[in-house]
C-alpha positions in Angstrom: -4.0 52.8 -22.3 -2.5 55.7 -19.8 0.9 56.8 -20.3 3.4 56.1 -17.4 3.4 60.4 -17.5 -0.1 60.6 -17.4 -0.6 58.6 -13.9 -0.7 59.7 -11.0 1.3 58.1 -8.0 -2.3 56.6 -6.9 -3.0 55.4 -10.6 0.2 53.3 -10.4 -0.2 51.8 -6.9 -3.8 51.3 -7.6 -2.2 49.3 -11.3 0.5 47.4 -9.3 -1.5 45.8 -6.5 -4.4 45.2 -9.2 -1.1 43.5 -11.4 0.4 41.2 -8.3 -3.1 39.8 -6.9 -3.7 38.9 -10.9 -0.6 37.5 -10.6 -0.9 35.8 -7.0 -4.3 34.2 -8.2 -2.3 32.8 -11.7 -0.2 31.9 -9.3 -2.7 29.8 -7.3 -4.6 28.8 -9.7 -0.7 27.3 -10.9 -0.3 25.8 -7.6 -3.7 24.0 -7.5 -3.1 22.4 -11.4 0.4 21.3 -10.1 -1.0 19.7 -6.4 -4.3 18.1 -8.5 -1.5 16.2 -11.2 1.5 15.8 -9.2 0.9 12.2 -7.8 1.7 11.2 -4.1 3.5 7.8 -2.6 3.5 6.8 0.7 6.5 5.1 2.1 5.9 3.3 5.1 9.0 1.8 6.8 10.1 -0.4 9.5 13.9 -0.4 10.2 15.8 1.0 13.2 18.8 1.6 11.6 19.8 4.6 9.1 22.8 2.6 8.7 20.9 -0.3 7.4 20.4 -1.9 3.9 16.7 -1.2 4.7 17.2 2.3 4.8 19.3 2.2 1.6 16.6 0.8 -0.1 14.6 3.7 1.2 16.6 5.9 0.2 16.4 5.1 -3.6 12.7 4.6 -3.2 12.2 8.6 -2.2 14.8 9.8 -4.5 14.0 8.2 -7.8 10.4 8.8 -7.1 10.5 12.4 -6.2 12.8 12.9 -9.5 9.6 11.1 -11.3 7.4 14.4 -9.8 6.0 12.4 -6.7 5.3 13.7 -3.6 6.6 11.5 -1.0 5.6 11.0 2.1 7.8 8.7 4.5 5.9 7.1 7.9 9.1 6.1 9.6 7.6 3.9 12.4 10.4 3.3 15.0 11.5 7.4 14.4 7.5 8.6 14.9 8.0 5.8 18.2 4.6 4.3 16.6 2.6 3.0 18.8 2.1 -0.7 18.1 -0.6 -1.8 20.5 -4.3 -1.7 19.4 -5.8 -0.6 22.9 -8.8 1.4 24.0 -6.7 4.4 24.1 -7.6 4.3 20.3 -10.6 6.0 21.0 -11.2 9.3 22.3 -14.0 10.1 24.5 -16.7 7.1 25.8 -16.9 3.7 24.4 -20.1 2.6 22.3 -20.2 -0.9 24.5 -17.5 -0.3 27.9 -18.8 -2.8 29.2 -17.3 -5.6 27.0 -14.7 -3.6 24.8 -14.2 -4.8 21.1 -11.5 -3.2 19.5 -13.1 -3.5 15.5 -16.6 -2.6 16.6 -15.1 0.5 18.9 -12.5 1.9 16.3 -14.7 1.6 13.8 -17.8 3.6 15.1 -14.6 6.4 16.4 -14.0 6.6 12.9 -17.2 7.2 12.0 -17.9 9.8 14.6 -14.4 11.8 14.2 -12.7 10.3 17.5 -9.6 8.1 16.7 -6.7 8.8 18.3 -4.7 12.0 16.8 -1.8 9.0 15.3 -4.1 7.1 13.8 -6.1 10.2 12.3 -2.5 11.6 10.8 -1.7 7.9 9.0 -5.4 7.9 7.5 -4.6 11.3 6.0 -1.5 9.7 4.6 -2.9 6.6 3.0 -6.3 8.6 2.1 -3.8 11.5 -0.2 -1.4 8.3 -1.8 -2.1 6.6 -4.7 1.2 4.6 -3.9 1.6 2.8 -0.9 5.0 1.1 -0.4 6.0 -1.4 2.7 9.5 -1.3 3.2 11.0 -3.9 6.4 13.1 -6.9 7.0 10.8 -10.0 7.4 10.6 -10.9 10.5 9.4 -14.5 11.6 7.8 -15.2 7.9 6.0 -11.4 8.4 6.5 -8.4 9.3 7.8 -6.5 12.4 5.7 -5.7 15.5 5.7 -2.5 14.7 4.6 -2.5 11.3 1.8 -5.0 12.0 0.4 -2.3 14.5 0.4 0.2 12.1 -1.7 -2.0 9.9 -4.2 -3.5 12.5 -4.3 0.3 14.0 -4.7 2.2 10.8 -6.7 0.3 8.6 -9.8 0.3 10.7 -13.3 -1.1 9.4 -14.9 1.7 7.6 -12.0 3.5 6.5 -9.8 0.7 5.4 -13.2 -2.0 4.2 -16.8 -2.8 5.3 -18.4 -5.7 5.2 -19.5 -5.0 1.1 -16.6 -3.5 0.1 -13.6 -5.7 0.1 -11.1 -7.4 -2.4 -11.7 -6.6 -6.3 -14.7 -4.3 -4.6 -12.6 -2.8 -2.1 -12.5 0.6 -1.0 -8.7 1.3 -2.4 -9.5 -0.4 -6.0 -8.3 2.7 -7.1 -4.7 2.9 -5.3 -1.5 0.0 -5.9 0.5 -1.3 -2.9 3.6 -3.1 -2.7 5.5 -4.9 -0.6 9.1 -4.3 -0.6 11.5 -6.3 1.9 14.5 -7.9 2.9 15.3 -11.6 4.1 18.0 -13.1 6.0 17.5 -16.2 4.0 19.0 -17.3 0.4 16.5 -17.5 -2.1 16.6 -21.0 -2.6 15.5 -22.2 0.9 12.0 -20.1 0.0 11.9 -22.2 -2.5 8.7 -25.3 -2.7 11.7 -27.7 -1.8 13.1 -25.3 0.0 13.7 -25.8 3.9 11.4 -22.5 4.6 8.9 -23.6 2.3 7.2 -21.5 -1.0 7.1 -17.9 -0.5 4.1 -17.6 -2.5 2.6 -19.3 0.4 3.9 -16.9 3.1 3.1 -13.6 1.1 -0.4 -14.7 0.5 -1.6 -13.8 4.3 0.2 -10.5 3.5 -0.7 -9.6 0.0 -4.1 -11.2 -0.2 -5.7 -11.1 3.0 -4.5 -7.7 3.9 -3.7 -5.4 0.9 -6.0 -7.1 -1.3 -8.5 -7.5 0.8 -9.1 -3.8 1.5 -9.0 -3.4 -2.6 -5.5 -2.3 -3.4 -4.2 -3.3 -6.4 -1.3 -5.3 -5.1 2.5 -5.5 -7.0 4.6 -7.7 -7.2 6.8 -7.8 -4.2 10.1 -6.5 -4.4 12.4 -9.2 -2.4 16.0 -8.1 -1.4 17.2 -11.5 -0.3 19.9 -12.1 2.3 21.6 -8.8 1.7 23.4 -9.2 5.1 25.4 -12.4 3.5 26.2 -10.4 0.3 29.1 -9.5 -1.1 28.8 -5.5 -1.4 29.3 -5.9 -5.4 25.5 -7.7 -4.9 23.9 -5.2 -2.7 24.6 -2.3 -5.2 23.2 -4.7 -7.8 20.1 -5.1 -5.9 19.9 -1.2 -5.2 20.1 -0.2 -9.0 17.8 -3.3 -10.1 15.2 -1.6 -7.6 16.0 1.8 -8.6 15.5 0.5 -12.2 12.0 -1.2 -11.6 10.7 1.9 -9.8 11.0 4.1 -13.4 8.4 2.2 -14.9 6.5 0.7 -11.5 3.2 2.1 -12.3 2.9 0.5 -15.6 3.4 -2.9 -14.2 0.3 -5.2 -14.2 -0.8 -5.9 -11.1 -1.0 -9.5 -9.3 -3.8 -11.6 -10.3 -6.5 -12.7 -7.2 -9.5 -15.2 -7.2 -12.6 -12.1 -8.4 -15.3 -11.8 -5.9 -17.7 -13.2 -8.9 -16.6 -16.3 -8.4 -18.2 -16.6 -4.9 -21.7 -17.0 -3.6 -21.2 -13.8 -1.3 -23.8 -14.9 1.0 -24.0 -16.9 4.6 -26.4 -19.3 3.2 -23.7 -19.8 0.8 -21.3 -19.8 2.7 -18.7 -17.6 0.7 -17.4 -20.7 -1.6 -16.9 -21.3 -4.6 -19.7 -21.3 -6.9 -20.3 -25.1 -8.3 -20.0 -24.5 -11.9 -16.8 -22.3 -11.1 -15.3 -25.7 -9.3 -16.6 -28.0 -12.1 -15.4 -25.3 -14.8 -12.0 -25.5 -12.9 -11.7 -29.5 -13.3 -9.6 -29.7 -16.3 -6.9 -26.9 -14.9 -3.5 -28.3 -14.2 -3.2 -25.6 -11.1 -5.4 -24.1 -8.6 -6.7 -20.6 -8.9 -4.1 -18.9 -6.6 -2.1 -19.4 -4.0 -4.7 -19.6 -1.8 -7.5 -20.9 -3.5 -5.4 -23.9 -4.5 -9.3 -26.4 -4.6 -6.7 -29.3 -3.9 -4.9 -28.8 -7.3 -0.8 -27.8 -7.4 -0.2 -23.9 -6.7 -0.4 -21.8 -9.8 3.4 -21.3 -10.4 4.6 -17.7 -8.6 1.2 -16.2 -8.1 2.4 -14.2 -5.8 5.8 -13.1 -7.2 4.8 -12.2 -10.5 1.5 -10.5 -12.4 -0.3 -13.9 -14.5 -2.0 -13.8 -17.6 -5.4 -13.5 -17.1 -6.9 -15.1 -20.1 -5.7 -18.7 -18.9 -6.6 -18.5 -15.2 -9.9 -16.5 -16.5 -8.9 -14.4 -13.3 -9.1 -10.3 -12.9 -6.2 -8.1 -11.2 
């Protein structure tokens, strides 16, 4: 090893650039370990306020998470002035079919061949990088907002989002967990079964089934601020830390149970039903198999509020 008096001015220079790109490559290499195991969640909300109990909510959401090492990414839909519409301005360049324009058959061959519109390309990336996928909004009309529902019939396009053999428990984001997270202007009680709205198992199951679990997320329970707008503020703060609370140990919840694609004959000569020895096998159950797939028995109690054991229902997550 050379002396510091036995260098020459060149030796060192040579020694110190040699030393920092060493060091800029640990450095990288550092970097790279960090990005491959931090995790990444995607919050995509629908409020127009900043002033709003919405954006409260938010608000916990990207700070509790980023001090659990996420990187979070926020789609803030009426602040990006999302487009809603599903149009043939989707698609960049000629049409497959002008002649009769179909939107699914259009944006999913754009997709395919690279030309999507540059929004919907940027929201791909998003979803495609997080393995957490929140949906924060106030339900509007027993759904969501306008906007929100555009993002959704806009981004998740056939191809990226499901084909025709890859949907529910075989879908093509098996491997990511969505939520729905949301506020209501009605008391809990009137979303109640003998409530004067009706179950909201039944009106989450068009959301949570035939949307997130249809393109293979592994759906969680739905975090449900109600009627923070008739609260005292003592409540709202409540509601705030229970959410902040739940979100420390989110991931380890058990997703919500859904009928498995084994259960169906997945073919049109089938018809997609039931198979008959799953209906017969079914007989002696006190409750249908979810929400949804109810075969003319009472709704399995909250199977769309909270994760079900599988081993009675003989369902998977």
């Amino acid at each position: 090893m050379l002396k510091p008096t036995d260098c020459t001015s060149e030796d060192l220079s040579a020694a110190f650039i040699k030393g920092s790109r060493n060091l800029n490559r640990q450095n990288r290499r550092l970097q790279q370990t960090f990005s491959m195991a931090q995790k990444t969640a995607l919050i995509v909300y629908a409020h127009q306020s900043p002033a709003s109990f919405n954006a409260a909510v938010l608000d916990v959401a990207v700070q509790e998470l980023k001090e659990q090492g996420y990187k979070v990414i926020v789609s803030d839909l009426y602040d990006m002035n999302f487009r809603a519409s599903a149009t043939r301005d989707d698609i960049l360049g000629d049409l497959k079919k002008p002649e009769l324009f179909q939107y699914g058959d259009e944006t999913m061959q754009a997709w395919m061949e690279g030309h999507l519109s540059h929004d919907i390309v940027a929201e791909q990336r998003k979803v495609e990088e997080a393995e957490l996928i929140i949906f924060q909004f106030p339900l509007y009309w027993f759904s969501v907002p306008g906007i929100l529902k555009g993002w959704i019939d806009r981004v998740l396009t056939q191809g990226f989002a499901f084909t025709l053999d890859k949907i529910y428990d075989n879908g093509i984001f098996k491997d990511k967990k969505a939520m729905l997270s949301f506020t209501t202007g009605a008391t809990q009680t009137m979303f109640q079964p003998d409530g004067i709205n009706g179950d909201i198992n039944v009106t989450l199951w068009p959301l949570q089934n035939g949307i997130l679990h249809f393109c293979g997320f592994q759906v969680l329970a739905p975090q449900i601020f109600w009627s923070p707008a008739h609260s005292p503020p003592a409540v709202r703060t409540a509601m705030l830390e229970g959410w902040g609370a739940r979100l420390k140990g989110l991931l380890a919840e058990k997703p919500l149970t859904f009928a498995p694609c084994e259960l169906f004959d997945l073919s049109f000569q089938g018809g997609f039903l039931l198979w008959p020895k799953v209906k017969e096998e079914r007989e002696s159950e006190p409750y249908g198999i979810t929400t949804g797939h109810h075969i003319g028995k009472p709704l399995p109690p909250d199977n769309q509020l909270k994760a079900q054991p599988t081993e009675g229902n003989k369902l998977d997550s």
